[in-house]
Backbone as numpy.savetxt, mean C-alpha at the origin, in Angstrom:
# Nx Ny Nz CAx CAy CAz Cx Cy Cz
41.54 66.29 -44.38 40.50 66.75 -43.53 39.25 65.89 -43.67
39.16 65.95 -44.85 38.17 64.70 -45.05 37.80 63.61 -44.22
39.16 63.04 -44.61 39.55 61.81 -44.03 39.60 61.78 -42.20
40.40 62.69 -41.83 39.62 63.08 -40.31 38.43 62.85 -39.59
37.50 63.83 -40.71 36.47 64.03 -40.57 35.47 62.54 -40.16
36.01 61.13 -41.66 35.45 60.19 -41.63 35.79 59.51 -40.18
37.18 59.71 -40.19 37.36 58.87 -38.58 36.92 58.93 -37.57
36.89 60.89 -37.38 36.09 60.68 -35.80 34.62 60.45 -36.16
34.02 60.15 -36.76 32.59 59.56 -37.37 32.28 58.11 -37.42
33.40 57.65 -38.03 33.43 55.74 -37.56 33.89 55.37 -36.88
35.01 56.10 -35.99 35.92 55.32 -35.11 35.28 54.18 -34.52
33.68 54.25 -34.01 33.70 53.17 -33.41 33.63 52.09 -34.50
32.57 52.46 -35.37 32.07 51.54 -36.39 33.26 50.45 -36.95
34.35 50.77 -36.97 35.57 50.90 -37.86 36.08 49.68 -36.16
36.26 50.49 -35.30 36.75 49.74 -33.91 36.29 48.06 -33.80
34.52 48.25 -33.91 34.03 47.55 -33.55 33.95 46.02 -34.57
34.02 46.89 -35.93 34.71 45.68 -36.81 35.85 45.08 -36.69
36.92 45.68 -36.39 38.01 45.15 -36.08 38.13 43.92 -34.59
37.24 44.34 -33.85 36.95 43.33 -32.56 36.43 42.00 -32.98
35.45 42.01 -33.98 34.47 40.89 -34.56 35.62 40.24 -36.03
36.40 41.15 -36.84 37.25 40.17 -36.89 38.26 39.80 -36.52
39.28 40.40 -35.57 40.08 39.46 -34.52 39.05 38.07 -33.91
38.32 38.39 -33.28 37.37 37.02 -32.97 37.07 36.30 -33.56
37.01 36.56 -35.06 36.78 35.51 -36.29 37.54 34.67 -36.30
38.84 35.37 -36.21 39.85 34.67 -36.98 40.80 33.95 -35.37
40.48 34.42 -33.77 40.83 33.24 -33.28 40.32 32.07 -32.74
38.72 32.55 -33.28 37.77 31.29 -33.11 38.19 29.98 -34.15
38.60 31.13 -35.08 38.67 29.89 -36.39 40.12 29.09 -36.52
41.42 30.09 -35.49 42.40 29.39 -35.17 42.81 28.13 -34.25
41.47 28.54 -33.23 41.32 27.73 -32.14 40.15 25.95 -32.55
39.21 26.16 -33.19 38.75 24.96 -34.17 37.33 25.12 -32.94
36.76 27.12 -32.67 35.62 27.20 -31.88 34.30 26.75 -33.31
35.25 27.64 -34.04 33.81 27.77 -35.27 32.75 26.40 -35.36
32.18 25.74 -35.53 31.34 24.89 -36.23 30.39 24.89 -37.25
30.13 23.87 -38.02 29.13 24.21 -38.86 27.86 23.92 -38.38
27.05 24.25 -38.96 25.10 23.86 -38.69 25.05 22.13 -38.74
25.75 21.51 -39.17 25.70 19.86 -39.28 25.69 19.45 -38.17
27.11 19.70 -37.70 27.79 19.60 -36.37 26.63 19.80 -34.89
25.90 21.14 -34.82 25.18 21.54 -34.22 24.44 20.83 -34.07
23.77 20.32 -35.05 22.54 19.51 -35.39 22.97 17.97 -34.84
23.97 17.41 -35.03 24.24 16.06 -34.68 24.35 15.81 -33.40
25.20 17.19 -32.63 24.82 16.91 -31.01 23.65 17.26 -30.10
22.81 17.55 -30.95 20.88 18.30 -30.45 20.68 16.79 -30.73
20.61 15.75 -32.08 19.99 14.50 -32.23 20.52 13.85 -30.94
22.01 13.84 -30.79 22.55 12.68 -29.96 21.93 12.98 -28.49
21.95 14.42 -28.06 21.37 14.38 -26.99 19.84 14.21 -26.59
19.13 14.68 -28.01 17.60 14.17 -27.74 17.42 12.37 -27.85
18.59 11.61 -28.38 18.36 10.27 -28.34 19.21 10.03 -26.94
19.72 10.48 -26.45 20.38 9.74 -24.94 19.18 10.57 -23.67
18.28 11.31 -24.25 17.33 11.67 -22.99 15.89 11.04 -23.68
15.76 10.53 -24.37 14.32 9.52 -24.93 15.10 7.96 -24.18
16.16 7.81 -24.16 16.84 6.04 -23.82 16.97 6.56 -22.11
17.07 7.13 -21.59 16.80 7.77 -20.18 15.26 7.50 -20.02
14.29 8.54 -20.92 12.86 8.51 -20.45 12.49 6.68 -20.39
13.01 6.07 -21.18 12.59 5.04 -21.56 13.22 4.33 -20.67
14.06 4.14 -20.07 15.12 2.96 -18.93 14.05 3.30 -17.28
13.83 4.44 -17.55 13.10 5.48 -16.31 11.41 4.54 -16.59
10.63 4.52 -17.37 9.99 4.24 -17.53 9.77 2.97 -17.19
10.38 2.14 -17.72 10.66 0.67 -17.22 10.70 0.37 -15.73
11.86 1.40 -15.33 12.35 1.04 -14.18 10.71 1.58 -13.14
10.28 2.67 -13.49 8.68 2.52 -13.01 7.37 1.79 -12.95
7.43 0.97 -14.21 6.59 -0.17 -14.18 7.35 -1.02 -13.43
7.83 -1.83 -13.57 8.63 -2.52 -12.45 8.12 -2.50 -11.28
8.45 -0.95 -10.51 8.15 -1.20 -9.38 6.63 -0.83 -9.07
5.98 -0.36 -10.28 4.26 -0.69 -10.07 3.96 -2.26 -9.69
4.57 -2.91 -10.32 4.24 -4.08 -10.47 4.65 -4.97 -9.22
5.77 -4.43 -8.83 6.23 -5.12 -7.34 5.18 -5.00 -6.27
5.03 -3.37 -6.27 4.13 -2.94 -5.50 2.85 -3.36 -5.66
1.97 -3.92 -6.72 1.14 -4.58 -6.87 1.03 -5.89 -6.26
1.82 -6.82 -6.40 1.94 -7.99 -6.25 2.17 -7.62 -4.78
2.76 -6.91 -3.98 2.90 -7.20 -2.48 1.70 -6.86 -2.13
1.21 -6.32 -2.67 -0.68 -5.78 -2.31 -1.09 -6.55 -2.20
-0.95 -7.69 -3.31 -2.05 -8.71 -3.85 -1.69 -9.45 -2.74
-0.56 -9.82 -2.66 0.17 -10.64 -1.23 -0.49 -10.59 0.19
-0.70 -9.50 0.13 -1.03 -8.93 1.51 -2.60 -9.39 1.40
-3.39 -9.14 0.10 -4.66 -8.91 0.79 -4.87 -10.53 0.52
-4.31 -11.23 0.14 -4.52 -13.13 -0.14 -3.83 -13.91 1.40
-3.02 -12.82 1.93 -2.93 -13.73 3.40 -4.03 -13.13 4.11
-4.88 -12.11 4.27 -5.81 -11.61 4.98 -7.04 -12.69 4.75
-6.95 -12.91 3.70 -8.36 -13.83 3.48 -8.08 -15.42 3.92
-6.81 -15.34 3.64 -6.24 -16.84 4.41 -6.31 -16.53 6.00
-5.83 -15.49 6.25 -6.12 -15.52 8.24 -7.46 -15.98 8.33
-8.27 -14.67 7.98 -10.08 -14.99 8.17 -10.73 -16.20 7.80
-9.99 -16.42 6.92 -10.76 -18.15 6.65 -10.16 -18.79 7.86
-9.31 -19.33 8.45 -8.60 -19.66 9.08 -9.55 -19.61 10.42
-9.45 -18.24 10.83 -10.11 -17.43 12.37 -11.65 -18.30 11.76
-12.36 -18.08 10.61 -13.84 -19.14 10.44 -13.74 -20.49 10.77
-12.87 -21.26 10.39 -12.33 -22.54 10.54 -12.55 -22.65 12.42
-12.01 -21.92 13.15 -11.39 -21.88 13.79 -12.62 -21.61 14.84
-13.50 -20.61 14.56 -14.91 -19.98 15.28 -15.97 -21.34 14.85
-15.40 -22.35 13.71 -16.50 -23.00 13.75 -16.66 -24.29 14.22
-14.95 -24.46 14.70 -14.97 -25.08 15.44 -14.92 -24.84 16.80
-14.88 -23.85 17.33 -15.55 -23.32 18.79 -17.08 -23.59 18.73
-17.52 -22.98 17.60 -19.09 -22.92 18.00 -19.56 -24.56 18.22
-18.82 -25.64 17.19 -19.17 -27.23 17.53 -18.96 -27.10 18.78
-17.84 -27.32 19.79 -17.50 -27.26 20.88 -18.58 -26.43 22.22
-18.92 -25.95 21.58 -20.24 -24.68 22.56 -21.59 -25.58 22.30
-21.75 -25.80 20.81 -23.24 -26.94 20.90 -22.94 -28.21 21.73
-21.54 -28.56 21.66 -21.69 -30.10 22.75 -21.73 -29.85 23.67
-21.31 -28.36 24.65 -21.30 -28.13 25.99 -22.33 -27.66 25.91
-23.71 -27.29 25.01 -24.87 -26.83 25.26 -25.88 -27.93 25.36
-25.74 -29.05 24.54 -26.15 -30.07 24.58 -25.92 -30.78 26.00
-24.79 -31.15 26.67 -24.57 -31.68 27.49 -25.08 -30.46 28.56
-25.39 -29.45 28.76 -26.08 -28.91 29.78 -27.67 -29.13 30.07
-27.84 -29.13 28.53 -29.25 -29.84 28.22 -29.60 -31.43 29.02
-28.97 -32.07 28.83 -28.90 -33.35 29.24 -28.63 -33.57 30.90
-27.94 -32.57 31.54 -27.80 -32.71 32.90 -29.32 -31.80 33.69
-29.75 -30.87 32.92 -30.88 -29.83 32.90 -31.99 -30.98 33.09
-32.46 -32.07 32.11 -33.15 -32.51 31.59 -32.89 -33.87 32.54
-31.93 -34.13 33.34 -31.55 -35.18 34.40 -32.18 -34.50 35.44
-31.72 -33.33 35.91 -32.40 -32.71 37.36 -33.81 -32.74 36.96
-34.53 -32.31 36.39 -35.91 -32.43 36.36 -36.43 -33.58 36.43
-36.00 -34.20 35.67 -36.43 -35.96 35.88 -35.91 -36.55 37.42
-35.52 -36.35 37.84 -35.22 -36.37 39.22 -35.78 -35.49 40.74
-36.06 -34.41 39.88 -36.91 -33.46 40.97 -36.00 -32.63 41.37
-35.79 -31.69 41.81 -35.03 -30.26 42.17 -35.70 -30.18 43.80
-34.07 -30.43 44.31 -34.72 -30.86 45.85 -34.76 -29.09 45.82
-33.93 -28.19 45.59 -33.63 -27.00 46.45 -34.91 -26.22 45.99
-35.68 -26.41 45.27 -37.07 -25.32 45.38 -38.06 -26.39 46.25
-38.35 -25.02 47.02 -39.15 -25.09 48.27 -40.55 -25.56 47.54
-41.51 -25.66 48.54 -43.18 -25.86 48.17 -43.58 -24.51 48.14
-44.42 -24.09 46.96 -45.02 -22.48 47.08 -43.76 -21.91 45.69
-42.49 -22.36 45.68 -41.68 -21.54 45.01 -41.71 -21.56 43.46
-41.02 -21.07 42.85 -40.63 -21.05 41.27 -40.89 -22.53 40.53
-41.15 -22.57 39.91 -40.92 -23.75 38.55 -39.55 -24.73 38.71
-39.68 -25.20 38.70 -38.19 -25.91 38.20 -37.59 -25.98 36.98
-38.56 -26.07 35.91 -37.76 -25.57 34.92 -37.67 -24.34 34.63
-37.59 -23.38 35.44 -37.27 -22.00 34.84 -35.72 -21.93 34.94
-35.28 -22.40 36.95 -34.29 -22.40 37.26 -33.53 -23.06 36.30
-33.90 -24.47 35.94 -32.89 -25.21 35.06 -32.62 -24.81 34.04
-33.35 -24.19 33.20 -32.99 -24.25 31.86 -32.35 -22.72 31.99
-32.20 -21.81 33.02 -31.28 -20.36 33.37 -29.80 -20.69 33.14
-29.50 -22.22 33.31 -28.07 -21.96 32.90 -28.21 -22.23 31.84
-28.59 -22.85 30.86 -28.45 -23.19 29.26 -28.45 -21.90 28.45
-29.70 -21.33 28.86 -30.02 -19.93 28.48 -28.65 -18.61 28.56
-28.22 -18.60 29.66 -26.87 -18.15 30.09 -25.69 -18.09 29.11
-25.57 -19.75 29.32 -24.45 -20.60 28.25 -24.93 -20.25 26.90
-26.10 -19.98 26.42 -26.19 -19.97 25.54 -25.73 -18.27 24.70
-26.22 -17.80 25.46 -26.03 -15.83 25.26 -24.63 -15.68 25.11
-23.69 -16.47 26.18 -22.29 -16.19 26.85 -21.46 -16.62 25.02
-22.06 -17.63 24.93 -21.10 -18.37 23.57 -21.14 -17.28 22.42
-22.63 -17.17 22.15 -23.25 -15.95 21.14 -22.06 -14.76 21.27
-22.00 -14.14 22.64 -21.55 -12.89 22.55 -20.25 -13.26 22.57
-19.40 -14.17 22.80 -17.83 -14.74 22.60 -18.08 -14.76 21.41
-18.63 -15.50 20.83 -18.45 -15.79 19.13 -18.46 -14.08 18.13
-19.39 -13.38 18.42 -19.39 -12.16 17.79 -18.08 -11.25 18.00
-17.63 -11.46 19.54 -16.75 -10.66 19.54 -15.08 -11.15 19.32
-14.88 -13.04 18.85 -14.13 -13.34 18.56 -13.82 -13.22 16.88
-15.05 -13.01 16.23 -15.26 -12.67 14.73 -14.91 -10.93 14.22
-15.23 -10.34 15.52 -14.64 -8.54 15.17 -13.14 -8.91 15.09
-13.09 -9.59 16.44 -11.64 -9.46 16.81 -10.11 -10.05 15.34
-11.41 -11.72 15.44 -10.21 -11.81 14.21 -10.18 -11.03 13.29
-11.16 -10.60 12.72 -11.11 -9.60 11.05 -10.69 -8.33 11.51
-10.09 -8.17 13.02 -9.50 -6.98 12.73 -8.24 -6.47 12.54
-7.53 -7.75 13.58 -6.14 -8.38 13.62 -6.09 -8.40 12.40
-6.68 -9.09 11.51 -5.81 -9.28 9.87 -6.31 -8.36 9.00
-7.29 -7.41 8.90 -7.52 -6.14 8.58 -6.29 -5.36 8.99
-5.52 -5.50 10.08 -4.43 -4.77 10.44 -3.16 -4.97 9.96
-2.93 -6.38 9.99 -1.62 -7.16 9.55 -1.86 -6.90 8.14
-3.19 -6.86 7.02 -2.74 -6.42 6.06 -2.84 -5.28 5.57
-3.46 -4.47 6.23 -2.86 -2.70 6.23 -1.29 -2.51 6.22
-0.95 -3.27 7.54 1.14 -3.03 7.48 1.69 -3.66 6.51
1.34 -4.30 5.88 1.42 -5.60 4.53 1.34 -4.63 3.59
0.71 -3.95 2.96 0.59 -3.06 1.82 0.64 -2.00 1.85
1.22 -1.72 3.14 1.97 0.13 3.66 3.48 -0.75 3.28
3.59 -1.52 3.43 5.40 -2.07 3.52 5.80 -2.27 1.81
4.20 -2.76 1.33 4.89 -2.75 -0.35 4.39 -1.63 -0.99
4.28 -0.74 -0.46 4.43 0.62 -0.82 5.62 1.58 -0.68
6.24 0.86 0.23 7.46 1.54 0.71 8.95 1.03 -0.15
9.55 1.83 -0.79 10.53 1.38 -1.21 11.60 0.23 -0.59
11.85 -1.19 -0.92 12.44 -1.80 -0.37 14.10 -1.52 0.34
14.81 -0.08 0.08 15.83 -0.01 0.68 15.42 1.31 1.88
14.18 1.83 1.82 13.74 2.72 2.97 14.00 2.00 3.81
């Protein structure tokens, strides 16, 4: 009775040991068990194959800082090569505008020395009329030149905007 008594009192207690060692013993048939060594050696191996990851990753990010740098640098060293270029280029227009200003001068400076048949007696100056086209020519070149100087620095302000949007962009996008 006793003994009864103890059973229906532990049955589980008694059950539940018996579950934990069947599991003992086919963990330990099967080769689940391990020791704390074991444990420990595959936590190192995997914290050293994800530090050689951070580190290949890392690399592989400078790298392409550095690509991406250099196409920058690329970009903004042909911009200054256009604009020098477009200066080169405006300054030799503007020579070209002083010899056609000069030589207006000189045909200006012929009609007067000659007399200006087409103003009447009573009328205007003669040199007002004459020197209206120099004056003209002269404004006309001015405002070409200013607006050939927006124009170039904007063109290559542009070309190297797409220049360093492109080395920003991953080369297989």
């Amino acid at each position: 009775m006793i003994v009864r008594d103890l059973l229906k009192r532990f049955w589980p207690y008694l059950l539940g040991g018996a579950i934990v060692i069947g599991a003992w013993a086919y963990a330990d048939r099967r080769g689940y068990q391990r020791g704390a060594g074991d444990v420990q050696a595959d936590w190192n191996a995997a914290k050293a194959e994800a530090a050689e990851q951070a580190r290949q990753q890392e690399q592989a990010n400078r790298a392409e800082e550095q690509r991406r740098h250099a196409a920058q640098q690329e970009a903004i060293d042909a911009k200054d090569q256009e604009i020098a270029a477009a200066r080169r280029d405006a300054d030799d227009a503007r020579a070209a505008g002083d010899e056609l200003r000069a030589h207006i001068n000189r045909l200006t400076a012929a009609c007067r020395a000659a007399g200006d048949p087409a103003v009447a007696a009573g009328g205007a100056p003669a040199d007002t009329t004459a020197n209206l086209l120099a004056d003209v020519q002269r404004r006309l070149d001015e405002a070409a030149e200013g607006i050939a100087r927006h124009a170039d620095e904007a063109s290559a302000s542009g070309r190297a905007c797409e220049r360093s949007y492109d080395a920003l962009m991953k080369p297989d996008e």
